[in-house]
N, C-alpha and C positions, 0 to 999 in steps of 0.2 A: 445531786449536790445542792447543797442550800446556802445562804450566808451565815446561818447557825453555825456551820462551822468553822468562822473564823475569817471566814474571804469576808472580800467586801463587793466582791461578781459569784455571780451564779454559773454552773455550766452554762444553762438556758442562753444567758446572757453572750457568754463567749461564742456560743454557735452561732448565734444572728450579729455578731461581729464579724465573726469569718464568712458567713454568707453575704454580709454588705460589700465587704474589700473586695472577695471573689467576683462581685456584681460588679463592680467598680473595675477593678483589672478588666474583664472582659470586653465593659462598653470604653475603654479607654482605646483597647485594640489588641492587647496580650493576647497571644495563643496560648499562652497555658500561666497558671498562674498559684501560688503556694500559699497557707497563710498561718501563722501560729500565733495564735495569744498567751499570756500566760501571765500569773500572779503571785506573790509569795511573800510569806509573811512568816516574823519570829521575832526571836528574846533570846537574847546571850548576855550573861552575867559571871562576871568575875568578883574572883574575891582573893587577898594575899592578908598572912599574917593574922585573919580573924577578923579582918576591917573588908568592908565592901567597895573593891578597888574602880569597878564599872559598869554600868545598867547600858544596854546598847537595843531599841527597837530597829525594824525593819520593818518594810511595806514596800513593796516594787511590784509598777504590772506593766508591760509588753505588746506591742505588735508589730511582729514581724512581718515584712511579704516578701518576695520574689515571684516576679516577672519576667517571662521569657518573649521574646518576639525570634520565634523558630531557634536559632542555637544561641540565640546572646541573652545573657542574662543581668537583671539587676536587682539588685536590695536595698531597701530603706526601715525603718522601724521608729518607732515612736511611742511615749510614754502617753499620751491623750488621747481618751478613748472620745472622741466628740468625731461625729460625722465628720466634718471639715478637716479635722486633722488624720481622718481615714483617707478623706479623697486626696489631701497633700500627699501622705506618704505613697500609697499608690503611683499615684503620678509621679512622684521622683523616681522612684523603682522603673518607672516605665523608661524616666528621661534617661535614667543611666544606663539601663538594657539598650538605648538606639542609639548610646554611643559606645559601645564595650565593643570588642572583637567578636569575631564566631568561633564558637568553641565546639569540634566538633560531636565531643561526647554530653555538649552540656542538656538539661532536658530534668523534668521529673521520672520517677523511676516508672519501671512500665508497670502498666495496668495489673499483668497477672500475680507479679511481688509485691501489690498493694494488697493491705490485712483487709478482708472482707469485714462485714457488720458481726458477723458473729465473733472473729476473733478478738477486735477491738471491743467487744464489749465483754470477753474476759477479767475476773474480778480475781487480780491477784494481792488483794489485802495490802494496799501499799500504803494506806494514808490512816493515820493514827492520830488524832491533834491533843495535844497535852496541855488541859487547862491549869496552866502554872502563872503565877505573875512573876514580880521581879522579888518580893520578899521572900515568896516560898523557893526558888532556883535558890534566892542567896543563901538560904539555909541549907540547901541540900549538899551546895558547895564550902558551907561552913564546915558541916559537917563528915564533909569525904575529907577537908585541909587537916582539922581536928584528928582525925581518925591515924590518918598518918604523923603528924605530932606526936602521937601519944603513941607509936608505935614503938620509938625507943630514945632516949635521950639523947643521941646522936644525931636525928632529925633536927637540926637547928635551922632551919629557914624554908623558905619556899619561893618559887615562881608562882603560886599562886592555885588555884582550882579556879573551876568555870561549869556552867550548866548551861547549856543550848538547846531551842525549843524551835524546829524550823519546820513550816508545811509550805507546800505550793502545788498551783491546780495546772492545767493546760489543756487549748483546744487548737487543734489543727484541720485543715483539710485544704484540695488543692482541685484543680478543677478536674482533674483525671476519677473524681468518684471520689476518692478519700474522706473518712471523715472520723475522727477519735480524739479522744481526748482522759485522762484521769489524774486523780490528784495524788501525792503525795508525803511525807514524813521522816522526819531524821532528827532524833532527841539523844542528847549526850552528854557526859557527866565526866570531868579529867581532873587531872591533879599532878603536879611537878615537882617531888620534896627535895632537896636539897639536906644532904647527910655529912657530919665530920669538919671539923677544922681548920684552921693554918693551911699547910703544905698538902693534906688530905682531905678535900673535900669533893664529891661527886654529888650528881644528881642521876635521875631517872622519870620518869612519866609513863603514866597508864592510865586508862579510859574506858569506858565501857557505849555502846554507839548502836541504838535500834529505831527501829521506825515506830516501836510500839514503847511508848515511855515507860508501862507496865513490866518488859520485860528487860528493863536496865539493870544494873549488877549492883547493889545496894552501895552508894555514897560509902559508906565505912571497908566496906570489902576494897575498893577501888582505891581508898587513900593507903590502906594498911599494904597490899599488894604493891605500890608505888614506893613506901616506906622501904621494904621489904628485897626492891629492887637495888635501888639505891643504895641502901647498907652493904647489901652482898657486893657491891662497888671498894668498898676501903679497901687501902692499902693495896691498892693495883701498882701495877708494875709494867717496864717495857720489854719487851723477850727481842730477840738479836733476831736479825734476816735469816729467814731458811723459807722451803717450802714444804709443806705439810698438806693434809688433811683439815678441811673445814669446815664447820657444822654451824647451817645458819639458823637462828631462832625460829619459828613458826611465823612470828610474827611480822620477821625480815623475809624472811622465805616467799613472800607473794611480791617481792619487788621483783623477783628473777622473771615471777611468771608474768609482771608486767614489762620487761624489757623483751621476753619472746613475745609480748603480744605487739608492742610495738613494732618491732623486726616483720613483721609478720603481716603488719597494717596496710592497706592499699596505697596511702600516701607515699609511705617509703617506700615501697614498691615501686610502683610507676615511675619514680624521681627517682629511682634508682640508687637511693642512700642509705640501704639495710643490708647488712651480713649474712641475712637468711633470704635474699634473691634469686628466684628460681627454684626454693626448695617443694615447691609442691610436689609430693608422691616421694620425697628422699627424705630419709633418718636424719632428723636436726636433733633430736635425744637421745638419751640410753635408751637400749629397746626395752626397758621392763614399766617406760613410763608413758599414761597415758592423761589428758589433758580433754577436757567436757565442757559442754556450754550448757547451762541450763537456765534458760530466761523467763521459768512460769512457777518459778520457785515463791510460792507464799510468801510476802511479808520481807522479799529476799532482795539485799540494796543494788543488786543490779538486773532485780525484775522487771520487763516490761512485755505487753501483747507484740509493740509493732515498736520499731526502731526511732530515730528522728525524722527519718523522711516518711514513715507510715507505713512502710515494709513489716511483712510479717517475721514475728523471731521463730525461732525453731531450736529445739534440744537437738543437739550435733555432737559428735566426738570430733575436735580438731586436729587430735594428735593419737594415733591409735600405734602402741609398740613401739612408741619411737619415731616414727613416718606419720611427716605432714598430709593433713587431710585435707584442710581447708585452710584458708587466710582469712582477716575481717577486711570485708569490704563493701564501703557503699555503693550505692548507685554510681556514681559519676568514675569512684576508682576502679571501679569492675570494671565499665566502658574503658578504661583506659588501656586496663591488662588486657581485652578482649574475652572478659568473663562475666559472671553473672553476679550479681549483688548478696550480701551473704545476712543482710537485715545487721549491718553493724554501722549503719551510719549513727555516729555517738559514741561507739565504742563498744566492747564487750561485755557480755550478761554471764553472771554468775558462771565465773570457769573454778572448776576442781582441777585441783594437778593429785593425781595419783599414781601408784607403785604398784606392779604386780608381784612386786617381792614384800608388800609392809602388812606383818603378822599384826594381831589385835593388841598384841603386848610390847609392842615398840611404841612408849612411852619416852619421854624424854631422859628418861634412868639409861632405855635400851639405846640409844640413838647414843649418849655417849658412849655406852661401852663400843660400840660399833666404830665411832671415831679414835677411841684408843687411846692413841697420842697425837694433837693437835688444838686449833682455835673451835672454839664455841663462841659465835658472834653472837651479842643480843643489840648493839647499837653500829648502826652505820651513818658515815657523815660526808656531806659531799653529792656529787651528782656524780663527774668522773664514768660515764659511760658515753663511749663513742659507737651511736648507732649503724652507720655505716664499714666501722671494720671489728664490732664486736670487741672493740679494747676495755678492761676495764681495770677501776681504781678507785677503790672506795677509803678512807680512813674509818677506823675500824675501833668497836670497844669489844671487851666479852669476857672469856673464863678461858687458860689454859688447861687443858686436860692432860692427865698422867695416867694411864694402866683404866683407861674410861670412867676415872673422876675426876673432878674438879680440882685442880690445885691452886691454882690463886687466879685475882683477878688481873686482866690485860689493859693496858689503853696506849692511846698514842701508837696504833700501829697503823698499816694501808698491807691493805689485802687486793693484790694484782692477778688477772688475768685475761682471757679471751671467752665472752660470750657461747661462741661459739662450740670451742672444748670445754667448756662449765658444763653447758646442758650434756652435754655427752658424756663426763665422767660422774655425773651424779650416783653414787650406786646405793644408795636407801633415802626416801621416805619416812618419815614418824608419823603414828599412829594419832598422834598430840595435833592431831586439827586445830586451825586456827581459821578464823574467817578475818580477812581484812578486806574494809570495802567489799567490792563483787570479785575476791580472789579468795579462795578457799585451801592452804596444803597443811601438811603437816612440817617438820623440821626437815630440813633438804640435807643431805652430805653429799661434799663434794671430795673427789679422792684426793684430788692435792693442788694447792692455789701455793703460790707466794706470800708470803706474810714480810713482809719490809719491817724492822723496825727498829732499835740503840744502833 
C-alpha cells in the first residue's frame, strides 16, 4: 500500500510503529503487549431540494496499545504519531495496567488461534478508493434527488440525498508473533423523498452501499425506487388489534438475525443477560433453518482474514436444522464460558440465514401468497427489544394482505412478541435475498405475532 491511495501513512510506515510501541511496552516491563494503528479518510456530501445542503471531509489516525503485566490490564491511545507521544501512551497503558485489578481470564488470545503469515496475508478485495471530490458526489446526489422528483408529481419534498466516499487502512500486532494488517472501503448513494400532502404525507428511503464505487446501483435507479416506496405509502390506514401472520421485508429481515446474534454473543452470555443462555447443541430455530458464517467472501462488508484481536476467521455453520452450533466469541469471553475463542472478537462476518424449505421461485409475489392473510412490514421504528427475556415491540409500517395481495397500506401500528418463539415459528424464507451490512436473508414469515393497533 502506498500514499497514492489516498492515506497520508504507508503500511511500511504503520508496521515500524507498531514495532517501536511493542519495543517500548516491553523495555517498560509489560509481559505481553498489543498494538493497532489505524487511519481513515472520506467525503460525505448532501444535497435537499436541488441546492447543496453540506460538504463534510474527514481524516482521523490512531494508536492504540494494551498492556498487560501478567492478568491486569491497561489501555491508552493517541492521535500523534511522534516518538514521544508513542512512549506517553505506552506508559500510561503501563501505569493503569499496575493499578487495575487481576482479572483472571484477562491476556492476549493464545498463540495457536493467532492467524499465521499466510492467512493474514489473504487478499480479500476489500479496499476500493473512489476518486470523487465534493462537486462530482453533489451531482450524483443531485441526480438520485431529481430522479425521484420526477418520479411523479406527488413527490413534493425531500429529506434530501447524500453520497459517501469512506476508506481506511490498519496495522496490528502484539508481542505473541501477531502481525496483519489491510485497508479498506465503503462508498454510498441514499435518497429520502417525501410523497403527498395535508393529512397524507409519507416518506420512505433507499440506498445502494459497496465497497467498490463501480458496483453502486446508478443515482437515478435509487432515487425512482425510493420515489416508488413512498408513493405505495398513500392513504395508509390503522387495522384494529388482532394477531396474525407476519412477513418481514428482506431488508428488515436481517435485524432478527442481528438480535440472534446478539443473544448469542459472549458478553451476554457470561453476564448472563441473553434469552438464548445455555442453548449450545439445543433448537433456538425452526428446524428447516440454517444460519452460516462466511468471512473470506470477496469484496464482502463483513469480510476479514483474522478478527480484532488477530484470530483467524473460519467458514462455520452456526445454526444447522435449527440446533445451535456455535456462539460468537472472543478471546476473553470464551475464557469466561470456559470455551474457546470463535475469531469474533468485533462481531460477525458475513452470516446467511437460510431455509431448507425456500424454492428458487419464492419471490416476494410467493412469500405473500404464503402469508395469506396478515402484515407485510417494510418499516420498523423503535429499538423495543429486551435482550435478556427476548420481549419484543417494535412500531410498525407496511401493506395489509388479503387472499396473498396487497390491500392497502398500514401505519401506526406495534408489532409484539417473544424473541424466542419468533425464531421458532418462522415457517418460509424468500428467495428475494437481500444483503444488509454483513447479514444476508431473504423475506422471513413469521406464523403469528401481535399486531396492536386503533
Amino acid at each position: 500500500m502506498t500514499k497514492a491511495q489516498g492515506f497520508a501513512y504507508s503500511r511500511e510506515q504503520f508496521q515500524q510503529l507498531v514495532e517501536d510501541a511493542l519495543h517500548i511496552a516491553r523495555h517498560v516491563g509489560a509481559s505481553d503487549a498489543g498494538v493497532e494503528v489505524s487511519e481513515g479518510a472520506g467525503l460525505s456530501v448532501s444535497v435537499r431540494k436541488g441546492a447543496l445542503e453540506n460538504v463534510e471531509r474527514n481524516r482521523d489516525k490512531s494508536i492504540g496499545v494494551a498492556v498487560y503485566l501478567g492478568q491486569r490490564r491497561g489501555n491508552a491511545s493517541t492521535s500523534d504519531f511522534s516518538r514521544r507521544a508513542l512512549e506517553q501512551t505506552v506508559r500510561a497503558a503501563y501505569d493503569i495496567a499496575r493499578f487495575t485489578a487481576e482479572d483472571p481470564v484477562a491476556g492476549l488470545p493464545d498463540e495457536a488461534d493467532l492467524a499465521p503469515p499466510e492467512a493474514t496475508q489473504r487478499d480479500l478485495d476489500l479496499c476500493h478508493p473512489w476518486a470523487i471530490d465534493a462537486q462530482a458526489a453533489a451531482a450524483l446526489a443531485l441526480r438520485c434527488e431529481a430522479a425521484a422528483f420526477a418520479t411523479d408529481k406527488r413527490v413534493t419534498n425531500s429529506e434530501g440525498a447524500g453520497v459517501s466516499a469512506q476508506q481506511s487502512h490498519f496495522f496490528m500486532g502484539n508481542t505473541r508473533g501477531f502481525r496483519g494488517g489491510y485497508a479498506s472501503s465503503r462508498h454510498g448513494i441514499s435518497v429520502s423523498p417525501i410523497v403527498g400532502k395535508n393529512q397524507d404525507m409519507q416518506r420512505d428511503y433507499w440506498y445502494t452501499s459497496m465497497r467498490d464505487a463501480a458496483e453502486l446501483a446508478a443515482p437515478e435507479a435509487v432515487g425512482r425506487y425510493a420515489a416508488e416506496r413512498a408513493l405505495s405509502r398513500l392513504q395508509a390506514r390503522k387495522i384494529s388489534t388482532r394477531e396474525v401472520p407476519v412477513l418481514f421485508e428482506s431488508t428488515l429481515a436481517s435485524g432478527l438475525v442481528g438480535a440472534y446474534v446478539q443473544a448469542t454473543s459472549g458478553g451476554s452470555l457470561y453476564r448472563k443477560s441473553s434469552f438464548l443462555e445455555g442453548s449450545l447443541g439445543k433448537c433456538a430455530m425452526a428446524e428447516h433453518l440454517d444460519l452460516h458464517e462466511f468471512p473470506h467472501v470477496r469484496k464482502g462488508k463483513g469480510s476479514a482474514p483474522f478478527d480484532d484481536e488477530g484470530v483467524t476467521t473460519h467458514a462455520r455453520r452456526v445454526v444447522d436444522g435449527g440446533v445451535v452450533q456455535g456462539y460468537f466469541l472472543s478471546s476473553y469471553s470464551a475464557r469466561k464460558l470456559g470455551m474457546r475463542t470463535t475469531g469474533n472478537a468485533g462481531g460477525a462476518h458475513n452470516l446467511t440465514l437460510s431455509s431448507r424449505l425456500t424454492q428458487p421461485g419464492d419471490n416476494l409475489d410467493a412469500m405473500l401468497s404464503k402469508l395469506h392473510r396478515g402484515l407485510f412490514v417494510i418499516e420498523l421504528i423503535g429499538q423495543g427489544v429486551n435482550g435478556v427475556t427476548g420481549d419484543y415491540s417494535r412500531g410498525a409500517a407496511g401493506f395489509w394482505v388479503e387472499g396473498g395481495r396487497i390491500s392497502h397500506p398500514v401505519h401506526e401500528v406495534t408489532i409484539a412478541g417473544n424473541l424466542r418463539e419468533m425464531l421458532q415459528r418462522i415457517v418460509a424464507v424468500g428467495a428475494d435475498v437481500y444483503t444488509s451490512g454483513s447479514k444476508t436473508t431473504g423475506s422471513v414469515l413469521i406464523e403469528r405475532m401481535k399486531v396492536a393497533g386503533a
